[in-house]
LOLUM-171996 format. One record per atom (N, C-alpha, C, O): residue in one letter; atom name; residue number from 1; x, y, z. Coordinates in steps of 0.001 Angstrom, whole numbers, padded with zeros to 6 digits. Last residue first. Layout:
! residues N
REC   res   atom     n      east     north        up
REC     a     CA   NUM         X         Y         Z
...
***
This chain:
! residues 137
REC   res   atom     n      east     north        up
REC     x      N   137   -008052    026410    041599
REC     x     CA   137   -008227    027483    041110
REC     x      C   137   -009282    028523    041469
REC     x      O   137   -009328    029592    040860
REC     x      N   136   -008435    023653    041714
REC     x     CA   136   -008136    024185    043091
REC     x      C   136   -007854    025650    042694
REC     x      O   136   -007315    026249    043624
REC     x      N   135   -009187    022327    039394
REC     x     CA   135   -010351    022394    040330
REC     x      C   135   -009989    023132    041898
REC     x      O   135   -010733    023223    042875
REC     x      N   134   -006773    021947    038084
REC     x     CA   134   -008132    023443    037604
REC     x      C   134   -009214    023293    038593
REC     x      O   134   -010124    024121    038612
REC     x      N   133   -005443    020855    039527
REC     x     CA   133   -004557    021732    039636
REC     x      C   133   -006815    022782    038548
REC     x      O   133   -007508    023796    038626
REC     x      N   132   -006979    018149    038733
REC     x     CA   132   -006685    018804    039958
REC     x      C   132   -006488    020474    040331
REC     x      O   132   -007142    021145    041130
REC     x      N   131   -006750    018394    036210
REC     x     CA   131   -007968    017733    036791
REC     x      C   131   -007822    018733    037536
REC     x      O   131   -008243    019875    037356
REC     x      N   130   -003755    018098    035884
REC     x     CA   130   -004521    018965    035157
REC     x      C   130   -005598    019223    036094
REC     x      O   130   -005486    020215    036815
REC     x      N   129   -003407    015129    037229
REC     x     CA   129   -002724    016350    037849
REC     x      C   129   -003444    017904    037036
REC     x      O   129   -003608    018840    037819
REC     x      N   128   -005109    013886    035314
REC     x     CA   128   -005255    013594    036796
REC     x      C   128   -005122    015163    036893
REC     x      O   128   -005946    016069    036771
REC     x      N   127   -003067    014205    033660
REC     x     CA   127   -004513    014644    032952
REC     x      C   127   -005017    014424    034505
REC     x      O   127   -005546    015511    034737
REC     x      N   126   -000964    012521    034479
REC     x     CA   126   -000578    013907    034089
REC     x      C   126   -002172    014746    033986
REC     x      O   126   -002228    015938    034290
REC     x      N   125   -001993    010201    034736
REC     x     CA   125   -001003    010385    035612
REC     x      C   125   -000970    012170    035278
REC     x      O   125   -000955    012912    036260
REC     x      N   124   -002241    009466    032248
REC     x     CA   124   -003362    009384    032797
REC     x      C   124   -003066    009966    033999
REC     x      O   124   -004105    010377    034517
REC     x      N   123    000716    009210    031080
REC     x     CA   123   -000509    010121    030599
REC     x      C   123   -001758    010392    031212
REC     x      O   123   -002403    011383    030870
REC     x      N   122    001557    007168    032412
REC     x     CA   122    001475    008679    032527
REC     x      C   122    001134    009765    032021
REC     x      O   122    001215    010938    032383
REC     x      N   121    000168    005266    031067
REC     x     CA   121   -000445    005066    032431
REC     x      C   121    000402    006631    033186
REC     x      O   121   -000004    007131    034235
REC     x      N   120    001272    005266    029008
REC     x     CA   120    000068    005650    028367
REC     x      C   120   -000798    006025    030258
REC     x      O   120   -001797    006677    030563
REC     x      N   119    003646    003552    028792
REC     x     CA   119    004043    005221    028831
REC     x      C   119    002209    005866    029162
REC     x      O   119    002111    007024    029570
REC     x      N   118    003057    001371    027391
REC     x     CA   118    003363    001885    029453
REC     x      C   118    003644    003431    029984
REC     x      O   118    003774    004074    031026
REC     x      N   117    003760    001778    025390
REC     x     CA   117    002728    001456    025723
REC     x      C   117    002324    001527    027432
REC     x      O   117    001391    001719    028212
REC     x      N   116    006161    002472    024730
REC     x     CA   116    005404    003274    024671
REC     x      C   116    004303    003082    025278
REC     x      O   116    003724    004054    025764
REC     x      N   115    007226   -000370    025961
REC     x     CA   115    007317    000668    026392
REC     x      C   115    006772    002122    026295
REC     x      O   115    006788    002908    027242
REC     x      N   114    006170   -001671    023774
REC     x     CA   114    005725   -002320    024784
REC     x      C   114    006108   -000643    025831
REC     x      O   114    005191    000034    026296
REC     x      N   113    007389   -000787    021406
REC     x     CA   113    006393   -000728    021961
REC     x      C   113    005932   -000875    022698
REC     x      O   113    004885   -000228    022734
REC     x      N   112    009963   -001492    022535
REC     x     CA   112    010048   -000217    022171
REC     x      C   112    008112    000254    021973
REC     x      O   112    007644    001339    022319
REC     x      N   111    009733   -004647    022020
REC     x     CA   111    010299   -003967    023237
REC     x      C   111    009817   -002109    022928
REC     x      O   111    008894   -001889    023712
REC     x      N   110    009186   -003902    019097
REC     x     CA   110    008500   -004766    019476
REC     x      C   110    008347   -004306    021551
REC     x      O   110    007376   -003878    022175
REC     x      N   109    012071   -003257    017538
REC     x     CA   109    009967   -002605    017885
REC     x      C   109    009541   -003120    018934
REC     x      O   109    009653   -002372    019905
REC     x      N   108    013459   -005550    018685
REC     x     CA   108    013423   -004156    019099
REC     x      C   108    012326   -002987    018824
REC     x      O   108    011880   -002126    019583
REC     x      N   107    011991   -007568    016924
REC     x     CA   107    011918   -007552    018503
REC     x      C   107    012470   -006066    019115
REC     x      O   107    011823   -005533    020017
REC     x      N   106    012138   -006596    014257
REC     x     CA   106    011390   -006552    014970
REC     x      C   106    011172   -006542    015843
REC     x      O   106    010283   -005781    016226
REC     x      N   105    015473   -006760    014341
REC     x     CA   105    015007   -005862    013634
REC     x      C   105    013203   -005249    014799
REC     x      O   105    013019   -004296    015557
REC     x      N   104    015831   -009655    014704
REC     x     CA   104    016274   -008501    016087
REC     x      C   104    015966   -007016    015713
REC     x      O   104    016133   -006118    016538
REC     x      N   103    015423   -011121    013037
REC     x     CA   103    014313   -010748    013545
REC     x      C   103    014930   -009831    014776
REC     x      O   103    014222   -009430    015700
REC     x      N   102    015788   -010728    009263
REC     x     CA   102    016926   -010208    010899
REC     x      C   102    015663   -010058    011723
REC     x      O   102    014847   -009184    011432
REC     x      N   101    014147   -011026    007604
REC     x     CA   101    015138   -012015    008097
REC     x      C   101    016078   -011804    009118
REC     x      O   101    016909   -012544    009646
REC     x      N   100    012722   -008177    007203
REC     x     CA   100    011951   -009393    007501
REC     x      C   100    012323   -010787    007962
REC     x      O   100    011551   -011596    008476
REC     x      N    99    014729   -006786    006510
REC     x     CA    99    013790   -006457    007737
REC     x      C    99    013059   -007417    007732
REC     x      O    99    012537   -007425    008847
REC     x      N    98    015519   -008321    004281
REC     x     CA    98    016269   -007976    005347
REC     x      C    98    015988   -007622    006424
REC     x      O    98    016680   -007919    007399
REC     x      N    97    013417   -007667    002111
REC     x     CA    97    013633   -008458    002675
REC     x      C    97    014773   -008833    004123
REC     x      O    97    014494   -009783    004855
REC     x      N    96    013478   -005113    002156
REC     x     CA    96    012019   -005594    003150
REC     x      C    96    013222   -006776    003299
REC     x      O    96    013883   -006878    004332
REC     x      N    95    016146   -004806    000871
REC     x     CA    95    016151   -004121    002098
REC     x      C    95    014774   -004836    003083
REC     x      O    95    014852   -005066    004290
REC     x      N    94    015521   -005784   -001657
REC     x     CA    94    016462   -006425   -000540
REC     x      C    94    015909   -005754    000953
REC     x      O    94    015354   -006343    001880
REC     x      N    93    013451   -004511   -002522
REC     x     CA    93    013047   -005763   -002530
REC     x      C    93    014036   -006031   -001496
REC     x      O    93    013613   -006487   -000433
REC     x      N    92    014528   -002086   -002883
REC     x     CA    92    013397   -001871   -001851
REC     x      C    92    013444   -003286   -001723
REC     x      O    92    013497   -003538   -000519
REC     x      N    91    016870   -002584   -004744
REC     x     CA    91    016699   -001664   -003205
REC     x      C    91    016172   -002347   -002170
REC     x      O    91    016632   -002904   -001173
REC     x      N    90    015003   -003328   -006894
REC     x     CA    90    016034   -004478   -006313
REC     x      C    90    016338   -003818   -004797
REC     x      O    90    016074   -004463   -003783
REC     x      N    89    013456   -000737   -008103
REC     x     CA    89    012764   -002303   -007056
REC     x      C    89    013664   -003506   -006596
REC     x      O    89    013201   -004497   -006030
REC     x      N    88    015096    002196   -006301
REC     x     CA    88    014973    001033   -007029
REC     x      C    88    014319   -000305   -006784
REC     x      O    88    014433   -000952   -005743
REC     x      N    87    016467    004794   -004899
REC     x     CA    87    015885    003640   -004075
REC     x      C    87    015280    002935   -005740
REC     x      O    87    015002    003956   -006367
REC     x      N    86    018501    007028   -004560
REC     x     CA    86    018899    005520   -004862
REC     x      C    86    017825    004604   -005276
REC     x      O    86    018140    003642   -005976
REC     x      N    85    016819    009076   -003569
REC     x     CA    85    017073    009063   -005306
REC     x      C    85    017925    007698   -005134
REC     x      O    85    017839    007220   -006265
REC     x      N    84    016486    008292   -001169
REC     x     CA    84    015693    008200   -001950
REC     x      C    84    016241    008401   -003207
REC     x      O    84    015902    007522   -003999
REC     x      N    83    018602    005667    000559
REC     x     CA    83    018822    007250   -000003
REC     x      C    83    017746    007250   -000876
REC     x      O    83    017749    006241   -001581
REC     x      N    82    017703    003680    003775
REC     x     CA    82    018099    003635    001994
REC     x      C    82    018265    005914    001644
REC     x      O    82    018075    006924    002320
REC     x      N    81    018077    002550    006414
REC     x     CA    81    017770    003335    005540
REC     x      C    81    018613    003486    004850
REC     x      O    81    019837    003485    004979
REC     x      N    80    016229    000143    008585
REC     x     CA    80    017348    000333    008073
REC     x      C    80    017225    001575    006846
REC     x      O    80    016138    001539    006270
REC     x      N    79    015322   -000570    012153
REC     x     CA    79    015041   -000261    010703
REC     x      C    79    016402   -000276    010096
REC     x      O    79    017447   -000564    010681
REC     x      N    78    015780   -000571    014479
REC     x     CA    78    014651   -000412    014747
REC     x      C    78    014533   -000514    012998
REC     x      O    78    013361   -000528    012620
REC     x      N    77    018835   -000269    015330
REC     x     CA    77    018496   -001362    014754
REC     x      C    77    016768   -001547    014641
REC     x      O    77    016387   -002715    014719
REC     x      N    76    019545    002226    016756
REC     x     CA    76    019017    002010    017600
REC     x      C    76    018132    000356    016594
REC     x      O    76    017069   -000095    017021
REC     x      N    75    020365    002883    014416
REC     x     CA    75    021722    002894    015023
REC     x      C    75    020951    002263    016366
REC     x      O    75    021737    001739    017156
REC     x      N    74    018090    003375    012170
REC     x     CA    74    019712    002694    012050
REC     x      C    74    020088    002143    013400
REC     x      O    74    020124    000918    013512
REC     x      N    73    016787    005326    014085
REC     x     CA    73    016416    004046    013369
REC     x      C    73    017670    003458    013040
REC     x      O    73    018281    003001    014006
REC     x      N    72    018838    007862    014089
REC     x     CA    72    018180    007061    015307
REC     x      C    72    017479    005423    015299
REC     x      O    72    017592    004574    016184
REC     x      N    71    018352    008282    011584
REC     x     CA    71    019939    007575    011822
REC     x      C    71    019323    006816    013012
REC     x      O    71    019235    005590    013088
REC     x      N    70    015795    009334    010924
REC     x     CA    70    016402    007916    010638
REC     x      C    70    017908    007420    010851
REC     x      O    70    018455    006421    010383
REC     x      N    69    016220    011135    012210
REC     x     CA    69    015155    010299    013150
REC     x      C    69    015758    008994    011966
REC     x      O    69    016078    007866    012341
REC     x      N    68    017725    012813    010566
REC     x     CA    68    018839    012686    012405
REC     x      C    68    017508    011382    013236
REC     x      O    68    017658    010864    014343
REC     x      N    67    016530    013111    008580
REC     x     CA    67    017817    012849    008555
REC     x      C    67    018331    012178    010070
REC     x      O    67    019118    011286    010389
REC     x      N    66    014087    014374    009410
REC     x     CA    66    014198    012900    009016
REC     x      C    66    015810    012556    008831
REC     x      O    66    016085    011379    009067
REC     x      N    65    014492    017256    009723
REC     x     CA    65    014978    016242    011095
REC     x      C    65    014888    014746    010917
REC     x      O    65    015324    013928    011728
REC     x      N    64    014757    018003    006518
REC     x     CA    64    015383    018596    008212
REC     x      C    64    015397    017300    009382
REC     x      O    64    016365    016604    009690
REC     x      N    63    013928    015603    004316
REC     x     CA    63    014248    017023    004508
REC     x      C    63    014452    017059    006535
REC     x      O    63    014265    016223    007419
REC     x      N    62    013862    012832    003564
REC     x     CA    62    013963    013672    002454
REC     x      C    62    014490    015407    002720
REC     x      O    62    015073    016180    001959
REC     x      N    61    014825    009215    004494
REC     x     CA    61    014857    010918    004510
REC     x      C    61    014649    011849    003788
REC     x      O    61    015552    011829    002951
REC     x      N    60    013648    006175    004439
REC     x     CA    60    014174    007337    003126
REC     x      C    60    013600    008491    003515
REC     x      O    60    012478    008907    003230
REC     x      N    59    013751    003040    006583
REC     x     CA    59    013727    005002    006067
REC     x      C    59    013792    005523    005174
REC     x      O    59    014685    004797    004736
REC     x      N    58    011767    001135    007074
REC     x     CA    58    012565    001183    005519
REC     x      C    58    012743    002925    005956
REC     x      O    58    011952    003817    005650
REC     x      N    57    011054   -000735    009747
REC     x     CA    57    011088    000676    008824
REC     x      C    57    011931    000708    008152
REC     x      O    57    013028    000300    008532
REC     x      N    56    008947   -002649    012075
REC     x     CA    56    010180   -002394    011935
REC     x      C    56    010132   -001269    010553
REC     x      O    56    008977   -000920    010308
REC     x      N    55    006588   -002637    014405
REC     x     CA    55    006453   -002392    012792
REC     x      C    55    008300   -001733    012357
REC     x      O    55    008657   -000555    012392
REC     x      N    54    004969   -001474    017088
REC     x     CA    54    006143   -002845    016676
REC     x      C    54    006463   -003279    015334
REC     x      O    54    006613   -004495    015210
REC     x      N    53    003217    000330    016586
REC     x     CA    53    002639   -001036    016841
REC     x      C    53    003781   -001956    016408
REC     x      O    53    003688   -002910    015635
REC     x      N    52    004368    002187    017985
REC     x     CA    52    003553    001889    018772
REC     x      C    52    003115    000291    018260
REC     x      O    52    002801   -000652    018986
REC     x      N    51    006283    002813    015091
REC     x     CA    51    006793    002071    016553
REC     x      C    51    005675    001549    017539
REC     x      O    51    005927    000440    018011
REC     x      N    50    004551    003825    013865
REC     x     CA    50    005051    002148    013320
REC     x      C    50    005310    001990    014660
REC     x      O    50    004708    001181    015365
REC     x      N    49    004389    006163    015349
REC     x     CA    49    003184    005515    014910
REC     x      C    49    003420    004043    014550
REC     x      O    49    002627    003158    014873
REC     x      N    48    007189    007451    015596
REC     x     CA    48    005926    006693    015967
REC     x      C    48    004607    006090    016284
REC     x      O    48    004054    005682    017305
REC     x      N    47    007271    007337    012495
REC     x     CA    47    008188    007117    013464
REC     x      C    47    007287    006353    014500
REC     x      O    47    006810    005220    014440
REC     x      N    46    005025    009644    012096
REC     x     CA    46    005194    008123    011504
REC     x      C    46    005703    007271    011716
REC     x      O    46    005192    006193    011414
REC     x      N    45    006364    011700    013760
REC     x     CA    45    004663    011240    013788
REC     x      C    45    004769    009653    013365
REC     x      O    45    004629    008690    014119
REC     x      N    44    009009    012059    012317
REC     x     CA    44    008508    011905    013550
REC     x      C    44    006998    011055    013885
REC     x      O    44    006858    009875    014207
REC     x      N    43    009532    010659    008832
REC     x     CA    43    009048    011934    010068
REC     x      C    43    008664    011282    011620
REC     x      O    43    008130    010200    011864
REC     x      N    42    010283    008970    007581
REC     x     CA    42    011320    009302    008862
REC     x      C    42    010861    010356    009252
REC     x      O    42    011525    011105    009968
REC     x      N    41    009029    008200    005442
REC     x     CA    41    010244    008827    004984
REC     x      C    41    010654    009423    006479
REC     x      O    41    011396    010405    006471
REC     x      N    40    008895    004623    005078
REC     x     CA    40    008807    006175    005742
REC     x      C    40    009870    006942    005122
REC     x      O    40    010949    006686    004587
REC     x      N    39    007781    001711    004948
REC     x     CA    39    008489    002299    004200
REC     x      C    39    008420    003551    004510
REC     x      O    39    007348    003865    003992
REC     x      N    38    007181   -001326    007310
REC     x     CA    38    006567   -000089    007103
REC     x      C    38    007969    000903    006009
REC     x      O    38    009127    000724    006385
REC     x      N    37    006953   -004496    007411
REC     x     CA    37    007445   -003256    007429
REC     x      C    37    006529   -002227    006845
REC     x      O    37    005510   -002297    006159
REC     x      N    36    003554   -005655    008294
REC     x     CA    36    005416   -006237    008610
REC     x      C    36    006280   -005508    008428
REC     x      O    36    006943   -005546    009465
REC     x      N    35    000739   -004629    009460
REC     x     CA    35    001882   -004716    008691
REC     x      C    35    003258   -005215    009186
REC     x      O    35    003805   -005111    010284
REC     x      N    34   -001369   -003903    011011
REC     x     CA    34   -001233   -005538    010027
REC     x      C    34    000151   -005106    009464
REC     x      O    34    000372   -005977    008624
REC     x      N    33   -001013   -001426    011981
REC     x     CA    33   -001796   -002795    012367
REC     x      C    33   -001397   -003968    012614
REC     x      O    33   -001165   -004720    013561
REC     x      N    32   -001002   -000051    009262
REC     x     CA    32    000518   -000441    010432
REC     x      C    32    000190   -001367    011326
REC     x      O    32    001043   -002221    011566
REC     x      N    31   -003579    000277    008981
REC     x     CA    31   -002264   -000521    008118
REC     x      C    31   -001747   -001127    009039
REC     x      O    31   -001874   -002248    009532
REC     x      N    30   -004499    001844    010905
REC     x     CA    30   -005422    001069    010578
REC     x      C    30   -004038   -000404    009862
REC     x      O    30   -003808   -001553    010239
REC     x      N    29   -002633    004312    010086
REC     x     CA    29   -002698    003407    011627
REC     x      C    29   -003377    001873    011371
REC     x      O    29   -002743    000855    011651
REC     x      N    28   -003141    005071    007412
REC     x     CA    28   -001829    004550    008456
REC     x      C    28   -002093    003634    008858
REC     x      O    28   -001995    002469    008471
REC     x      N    27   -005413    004620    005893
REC     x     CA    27   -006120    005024    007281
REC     x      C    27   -004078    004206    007768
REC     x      O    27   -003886    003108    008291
REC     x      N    26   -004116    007252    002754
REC     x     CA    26   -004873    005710    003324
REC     x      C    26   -004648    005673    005043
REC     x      O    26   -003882    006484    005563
REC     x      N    25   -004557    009020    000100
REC     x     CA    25   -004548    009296    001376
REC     x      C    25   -004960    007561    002003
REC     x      O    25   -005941    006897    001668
REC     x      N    24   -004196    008341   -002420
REC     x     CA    24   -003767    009902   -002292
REC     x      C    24   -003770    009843   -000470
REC     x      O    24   -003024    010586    000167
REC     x      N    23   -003179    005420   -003207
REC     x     CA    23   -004045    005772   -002735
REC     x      C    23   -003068    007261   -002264
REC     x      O    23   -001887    007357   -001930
REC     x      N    22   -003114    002430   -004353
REC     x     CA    22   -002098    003299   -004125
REC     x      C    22   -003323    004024   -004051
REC     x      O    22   -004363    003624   -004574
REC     x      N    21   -001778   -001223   -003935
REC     x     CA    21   -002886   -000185   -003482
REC     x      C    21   -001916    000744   -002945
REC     x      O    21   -002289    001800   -002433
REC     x      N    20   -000216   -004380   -006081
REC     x     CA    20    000306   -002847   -005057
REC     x      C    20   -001468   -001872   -005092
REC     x      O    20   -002190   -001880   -006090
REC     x      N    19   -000707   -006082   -006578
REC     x     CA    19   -000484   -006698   -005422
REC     x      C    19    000160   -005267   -005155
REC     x      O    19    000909   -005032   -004207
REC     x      N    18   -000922   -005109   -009579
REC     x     CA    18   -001989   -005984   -009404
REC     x      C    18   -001648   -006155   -007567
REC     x      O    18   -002734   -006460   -007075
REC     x      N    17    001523   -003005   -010036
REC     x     CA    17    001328   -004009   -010051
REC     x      C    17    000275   -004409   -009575
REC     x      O    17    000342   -003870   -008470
REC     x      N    16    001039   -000361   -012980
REC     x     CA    16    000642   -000509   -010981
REC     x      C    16    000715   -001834   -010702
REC     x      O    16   -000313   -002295   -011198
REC     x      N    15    002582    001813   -015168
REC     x     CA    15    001570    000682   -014633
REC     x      C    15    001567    000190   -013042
REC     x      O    15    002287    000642   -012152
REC     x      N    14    002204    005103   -014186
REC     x     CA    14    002084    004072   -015029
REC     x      C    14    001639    002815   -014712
REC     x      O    14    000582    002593   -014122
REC     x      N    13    001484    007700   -012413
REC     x     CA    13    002424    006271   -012019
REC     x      C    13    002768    005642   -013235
REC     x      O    13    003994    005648   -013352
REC     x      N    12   -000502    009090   -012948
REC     x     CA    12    001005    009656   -013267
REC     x      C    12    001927    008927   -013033
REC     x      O    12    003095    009211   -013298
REC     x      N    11   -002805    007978   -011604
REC     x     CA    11   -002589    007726   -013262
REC     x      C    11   -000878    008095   -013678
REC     x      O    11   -000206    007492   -014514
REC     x      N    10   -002415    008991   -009012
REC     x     CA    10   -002232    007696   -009399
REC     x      C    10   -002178    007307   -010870
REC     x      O    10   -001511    006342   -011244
REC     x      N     9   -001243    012046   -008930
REC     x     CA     9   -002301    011712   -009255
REC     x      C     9   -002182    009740   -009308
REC     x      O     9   -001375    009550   -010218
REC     x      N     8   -000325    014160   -006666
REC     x     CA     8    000197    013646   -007575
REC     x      C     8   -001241    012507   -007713
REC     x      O     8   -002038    012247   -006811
REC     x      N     7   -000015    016236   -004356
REC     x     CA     7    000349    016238   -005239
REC     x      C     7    000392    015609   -006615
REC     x      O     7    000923    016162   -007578
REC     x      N     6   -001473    014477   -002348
REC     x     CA     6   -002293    015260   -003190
REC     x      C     6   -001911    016196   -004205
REC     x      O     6   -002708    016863   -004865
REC     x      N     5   -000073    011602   -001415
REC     x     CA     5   -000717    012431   -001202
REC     x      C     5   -001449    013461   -002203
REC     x      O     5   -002159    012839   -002993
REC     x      N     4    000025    008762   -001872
REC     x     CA     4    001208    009739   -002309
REC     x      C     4    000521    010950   -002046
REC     x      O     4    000717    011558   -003098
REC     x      N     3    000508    005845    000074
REC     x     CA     3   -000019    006701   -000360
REC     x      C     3    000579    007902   -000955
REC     x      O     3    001722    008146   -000567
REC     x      N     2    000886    002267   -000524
REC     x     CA     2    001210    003086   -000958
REC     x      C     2    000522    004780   -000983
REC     x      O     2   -000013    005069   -002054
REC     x      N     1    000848   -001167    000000
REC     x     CA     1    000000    000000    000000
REC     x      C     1    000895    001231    000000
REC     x      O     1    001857    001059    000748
***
Protein backbone atom coordinates (compact mmCIF):
# COMPACT_ATOMS: atom_id res chain seq x y z
CA UNK A 1 0.00 0.00 0.00
CA UNK A 2 1.21 3.09 -0.96
CA UNK A 3 -0.02 6.70 -0.36
CA UNK A 4 1.21 9.74 -2.31
CA UNK A 5 -0.72 12.43 -1.20
CA UNK A 6 -2.29 15.26 -3.19
CA UNK A 7 0.35 16.24 -5.24
CA UNK A 8 0.20 13.65 -7.58
CA UNK A 9 -2.30 11.71 -9.25
CA UNK A 10 -2.23 7.70 -9.40
CA UNK A 11 -2.59 7.73 -13.26
CA UNK A 12 1.00 9.66 -13.27
CA UNK A 13 2.42 6.27 -12.02
CA UNK A 14 2.08 4.07 -15.03
CA UNK A 15 1.57 0.68 -14.63
CA UNK A 16 0.64 -0.51 -10.98
CA UNK A 17 1.33 -4.01 -10.05
CA UNK A 18 -1.99 -5.98 -9.40
CA UNK A 19 -0.48 -6.70 -5.42
CA UNK A 20 0.31 -2.85 -5.06
CA UNK A 21 -2.89 -0.19 -3.48
CA UNK A 22 -2.10 3.30 -4.12
CA UNK A 23 -4.05 5.77 -2.74
CA UNK A 24 -3.77 9.90 -2.29
CA UNK A 25 -4.55 9.30 1.38
CA UNK A 26 -4.87 5.71 3.32
CA UNK A 27 -6.12 5.02 7.28
CA UNK A 28 -1.83 4.55 8.46
CA UNK A 29 -2.70 3.41 11.63
CA UNK A 30 -5.42 1.07 10.58
CA UNK A 31 -2.26 -0.52 8.12
CA UNK A 32 0.52 -0.44 10.43
CA UNK A 33 -1.80 -2.79 12.37
CA UNK A 34 -1.23 -5.54 10.03
CA UNK A 35 1.88 -4.72 8.69
CA UNK A 36 5.42 -6.24 8.61
CA UNK A 37 7.45 -3.26 7.43
CA UNK A 38 6.57 -0.09 7.10
CA UNK A 39 8.49 2.30 4.20
CA UNK A 40 8.81 6.17 5.74
CA UNK A 41 10.24 8.83 4.98
CA UNK A 42 11.32 9.30 8.86
CA UNK A 43 9.05 11.93 10.07
CA UNK A 44 8.51 11.90 13.55
CA UNK A 45 4.66 11.24 13.79
CA UNK A 46 5.19 8.12 11.50
CA UNK A 47 8.19 7.12 13.46
CA UNK A 48 5.93 6.69 15.97
CA UNK A 49 3.18 5.51 14.91
CA UNK A 50 5.05 2.15 13.32
CA UNK A 51 6.79 2.07 16.55
CA UNK A 52 3.55 1.89 18.77
CA UNK A 53 2.64 -1.04 16.84
CA UNK A 54 6.14 -2.85 16.68
CA UNK A 55 6.45 -2.39 12.79
CA UNK A 56 10.18 -2.39 11.93
CA UNK A 57 11.09 0.68 8.82
CA UNK A 58 12.56 1.18 5.52
CA UNK A 59 13.73 5.00 6.07
CA UNK A 60 14.17 7.34 3.13
CA UNK A 61 14.86 10.92 4.51
CA UNK A 62 13.96 13.67 2.45
CA UNK A 63 14.25 17.02 4.51
CA UNK A 64 15.38 18.60 8.21
CA UNK A 65 14.98 16.24 11.09
CA UNK A 66 14.20 12.90 9.02
CA UNK A 67 17.82 12.85 8.55
CA UNK A 68 18.84 12.69 12.40
CA UNK A 69 15.15 10.30 13.15
CA UNK A 70 16.40 7.92 10.64
CA UNK A 71 19.94 7.58 11.82
CA UNK A 72 18.18 7.06 15.31
CA UNK A 73 16.42 4.05 13.37
CA UNK A 74 19.71 2.69 12.05
CA UNK A 75 21.72 2.89 15.02
CA UNK A 76 19.02 2.01 17.60
CA UNK A 77 18.50 -1.36 14.75
CA UNK A 78 14.65 -0.41 14.75
CA UNK A 79 15.04 -0.26 10.70
CA UNK A 80 17.35 0.33 8.07
CA UNK A 81 17.77 3.33 5.54
CA UNK A 82 18.10 3.64 1.99
CA UNK A 83 18.82 7.25 0.00
CA UNK A 84 15.69 8.20 -1.95
CA UNK A 85 17.07 9.06 -5.31
CA UNK A 86 18.90 5.52 -4.86
CA UNK A 87 15.89 3.64 -4.08
CA UNK A 88 14.97 1.03 -7.03
CA UNK A 89 12.76 -2.30 -7.06
CA UNK A 90 16.03 -4.48 -6.31
CA UNK A 91 16.70 -1.66 -3.20
CA UNK A 92 13.40 -1.87 -1.85
CA UNK A 93 13.05 -5.76 -2.53
CA UNK A 94 16.46 -6.43 -0.54
CA UNK A 95 16.15 -4.12 2.10
CA UNK A 96 12.02 -5.59 3.15
CA UNK A 97 13.63 -8.46 2.67
CA UNK A 98 16.27 -7.98 5.35
CA UNK A 99 13.79 -6.46 7.74
CA UNK A 100 11.95 -9.39 7.50
CA UNK A 101 15.14 -12.01 8.10
CA UNK A 102 16.93 -10.21 10.90
CA UNK A 103 14.31 -10.75 13.55
CA UNK A 104 16.27 -8.50 16.09
CA UNK A 105 15.01 -5.86 13.63
CA UNK A 106 11.39 -6.55 14.97
CA UNK A 107 11.92 -7.55 18.50
CA UNK A 108 13.42 -4.16 19.10
CA UNK A 109 9.97 -2.60 17.89
CA UNK A 110 8.50 -4.77 19.48
CA UNK A 111 10.30 -3.97 23.24
CA UNK A 112 10.05 -0.22 22.17
CA UNK A 113 6.39 -0.73 21.96
CA UNK A 114 5.72 -2.32 24.78
CA UNK A 115 7.32 0.67 26.39
CA UNK A 116 5.40 3.27 24.67
CA UNK A 117 2.73 1.46 25.72
CA UNK A 118 3.36 1.88 29.45
CA UNK A 119 4.04 5.22 28.83
CA UNK A 120 0.07 5.65 28.37
CA UNK A 121 -0.44 5.07 32.43
CA UNK A 122 1.47 8.68 32.53
CA UNK A 123 -0.51 10.12 30.60
CA UNK A 124 -3.36 9.38 32.80
CA UNK A 125 -1.00 10.38 35.61
CA UNK A 126 -0.58 13.91 34.09
CA UNK A 127 -4.51 14.64 32.95
CA UNK A 128 -5.25 13.59 36.80
CA UNK A 129 -2.72 16.35 37.85
CA UNK A 130 -4.52 18.97 35.16
CA UNK A 131 -7.97 17.73 36.79
CA UNK A 132 -6.68 18.80 39.96
CA UNK A 133 -4.56 21.73 39.64
CA UNK A 134 -8.13 23.44 37.60
CA UNK A 135 -10.35 22.39 40.33
CA UNK A 136 -8.14 24.18 43.09
CA UNK A 137 -8.23 27.48 41.11
Amino acid sequence: MMSIGKKCKVEQLGDIPSNFYIGNFLPQLAILKQADVFITHAGFNSVNEALSYGVPMYAFPMVNDQHMVARRIKDMKLGIVGQFKEISPLSLRDGINDLLSDIEFKENCTRISKQLKGAEGLKLVAEKLEEICLQSE
